[in-house]
N, C-alpha and C positions, 0 to 999 in steps of 0.2 A: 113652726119654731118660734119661739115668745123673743120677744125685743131683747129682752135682757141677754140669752144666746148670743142672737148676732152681732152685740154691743161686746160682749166679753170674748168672743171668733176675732172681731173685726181688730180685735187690740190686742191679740195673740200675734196675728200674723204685722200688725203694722212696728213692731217693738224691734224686729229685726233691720227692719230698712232704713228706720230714725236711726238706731246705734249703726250702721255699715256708714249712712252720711255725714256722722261725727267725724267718722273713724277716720272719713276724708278729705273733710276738713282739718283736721287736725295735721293728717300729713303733708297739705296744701300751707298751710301756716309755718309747718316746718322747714321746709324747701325753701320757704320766704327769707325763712330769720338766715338760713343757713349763706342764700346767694346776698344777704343785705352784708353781711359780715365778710364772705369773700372780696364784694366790693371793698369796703370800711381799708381791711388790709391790701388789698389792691395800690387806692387809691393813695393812702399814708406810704406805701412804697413808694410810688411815684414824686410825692410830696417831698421826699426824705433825699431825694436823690442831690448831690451837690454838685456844682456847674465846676469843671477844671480851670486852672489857670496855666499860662502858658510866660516861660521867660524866654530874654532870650540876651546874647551876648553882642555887647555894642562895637563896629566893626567902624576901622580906621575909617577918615574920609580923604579929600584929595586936597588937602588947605597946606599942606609941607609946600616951602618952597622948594624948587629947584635947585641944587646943586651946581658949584661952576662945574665944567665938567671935566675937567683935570679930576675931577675929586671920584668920578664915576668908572667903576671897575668894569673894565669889557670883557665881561659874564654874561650869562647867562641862567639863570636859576628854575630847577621843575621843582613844583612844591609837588612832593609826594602824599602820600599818605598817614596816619597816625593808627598804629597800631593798638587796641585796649580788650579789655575784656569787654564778655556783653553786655554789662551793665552799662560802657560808657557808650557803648553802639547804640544804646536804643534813646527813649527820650526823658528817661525817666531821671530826678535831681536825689542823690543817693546822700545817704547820711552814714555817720556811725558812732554809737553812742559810746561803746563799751570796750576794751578789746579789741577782739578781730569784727565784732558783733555788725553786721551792716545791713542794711534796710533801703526802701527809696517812698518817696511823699506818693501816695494815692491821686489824688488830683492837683497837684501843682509838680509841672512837665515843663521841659523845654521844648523849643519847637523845632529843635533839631538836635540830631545826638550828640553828644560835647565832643566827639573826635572830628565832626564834619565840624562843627561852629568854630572850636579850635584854630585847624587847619585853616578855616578862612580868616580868622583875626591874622594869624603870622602869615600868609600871603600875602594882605592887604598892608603888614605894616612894612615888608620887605618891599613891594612896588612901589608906596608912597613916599619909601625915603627916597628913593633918586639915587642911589647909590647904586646902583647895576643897571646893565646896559637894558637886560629886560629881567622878568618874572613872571613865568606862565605857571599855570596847573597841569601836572600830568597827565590831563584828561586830553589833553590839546594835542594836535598835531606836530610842535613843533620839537625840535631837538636840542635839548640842552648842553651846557660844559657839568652843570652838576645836578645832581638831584639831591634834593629832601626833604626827609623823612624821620619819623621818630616813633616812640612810644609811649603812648598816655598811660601813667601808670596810677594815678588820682586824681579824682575830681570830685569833693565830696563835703560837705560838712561836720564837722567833728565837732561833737559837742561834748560838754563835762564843766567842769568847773569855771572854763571860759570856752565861749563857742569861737571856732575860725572855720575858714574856709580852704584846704587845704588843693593843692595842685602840685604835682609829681610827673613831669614830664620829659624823655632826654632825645634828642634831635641828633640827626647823622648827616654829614654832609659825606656823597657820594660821587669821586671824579667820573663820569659818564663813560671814557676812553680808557680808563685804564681798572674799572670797575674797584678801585680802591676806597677804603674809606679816610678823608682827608682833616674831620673836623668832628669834635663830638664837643656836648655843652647838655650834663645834666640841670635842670632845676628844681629845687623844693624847698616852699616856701608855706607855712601855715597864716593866711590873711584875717585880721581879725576881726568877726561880726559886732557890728554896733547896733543890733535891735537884736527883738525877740523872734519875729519873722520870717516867713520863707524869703519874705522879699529883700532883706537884710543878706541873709547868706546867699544869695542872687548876687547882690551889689558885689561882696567880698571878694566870691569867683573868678566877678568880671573884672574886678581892680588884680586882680592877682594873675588872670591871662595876659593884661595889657602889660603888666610890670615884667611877665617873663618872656613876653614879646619882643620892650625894649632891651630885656638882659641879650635874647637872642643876638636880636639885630646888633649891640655893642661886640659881642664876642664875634660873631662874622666878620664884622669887620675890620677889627685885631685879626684876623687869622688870612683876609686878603690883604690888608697893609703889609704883612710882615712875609707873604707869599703872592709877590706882585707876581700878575699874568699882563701876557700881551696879546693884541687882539688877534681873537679867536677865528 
């Protein structure tokens, strides 16, 4: 068999095995670009992600003086519970633009649901006035002359042409002994936001808890002055 044969055999048969390690390469290169760009989007996921903010409601402290105590009603008060939908149960800080239209911020959250932070602002400003003999939570063991309680009915942002901070909330006083109800005190009040901010209608919220804290506490206490009790 002459040279030239085995030269033009040997490159019959090698044509196949060059083109199949192309052919291998080529899918090896594929798979490459394919996992470089899964990362790419991966990674920009990750990158993209935005850290939450958290607010929260600023709660009386214990700086009120003392009352003479002639001035102090011998009561007893259970702070109950605040009734709301589940938007106010959860932690989320709810808007509403439009309408009935409502929404709540993606990553800026309370760090507690506005019925529990609520409840404890009017807890805290009912024990630090000194006006009653005590103030527990009805979580407690102890037994009250009255209970209460209320229903949150807004807590929200309203924006439009001027943004506030709206709050809708109406509270029951309830005689323990005779299961009657003795006192009721709607409030609603739209607070007005001075920034752009989430953190603005935060502040408006919280000026407009405290404002209907102190409405509370005024109106209780009109309704024990003018229905004195004796000790209990």
């Amino acid at each position: 068999m002459s040279p030239f044969y085995l030269s033009v055999v040997g490159a019959r048969f090698s044509l196949p095995a060059q083109a199949g390690a192309s052919h291998c390469v080529k899918r090896t290169i594929y798979w490459e670009i394919v996992a470089a760009l899964l990362s790419c989007v991966f990674l920009a996921g990750c990158g993209a992600a935005r850290p939450s903010k958290y607010y929260q409601l600023t709660i009386p402290g214990d700086n009120a003086a003392d009352p003479p105590a002639a001035s102090v009603y011998p009561v007893t008060i259970l702070m109950g519970p605040l009734n709301a939908s589940h938007l106010y149960r959860e932690d989320h800080i709810v808007y509403s633009s439009s309408g009935e239209n409502m929404g709540f911020y993606e990553y800026q959250r309370w760090v507690e649901p506005p019925t529990e932070m609520i409840q404890q602002v009017l807890f805290r400003s009912l024990r630090t006035s000194g006006r009653y003999r005590s103030v527990y939570s009805l979580r407690s063991s102890i037994r009250g002359d009255y209970l209460l309680h209320g229903h949150l009915y807004d807590f929200k942002e309203i924006a439009g042409a001027s943004t506030a901070g709206r709050l809708s909330i109406e509270l029951e006083l309830r005689d323990t002994k005779t299961g009657a109800t003795v006192w009721t005190h709607l409030y609603n009040h739209d607070e007005p936001v001075s920034g752009k901010d989430v953190s603005a209608v935060v502040a408006a919220l919280n000026r407009n808890v405290h404002r209907a804290a102190a409405e509370f506490a005024a109106s209780l206490d009109q309704y024990f002055s003018a229905h004195p009790t004796t000790n209990q």
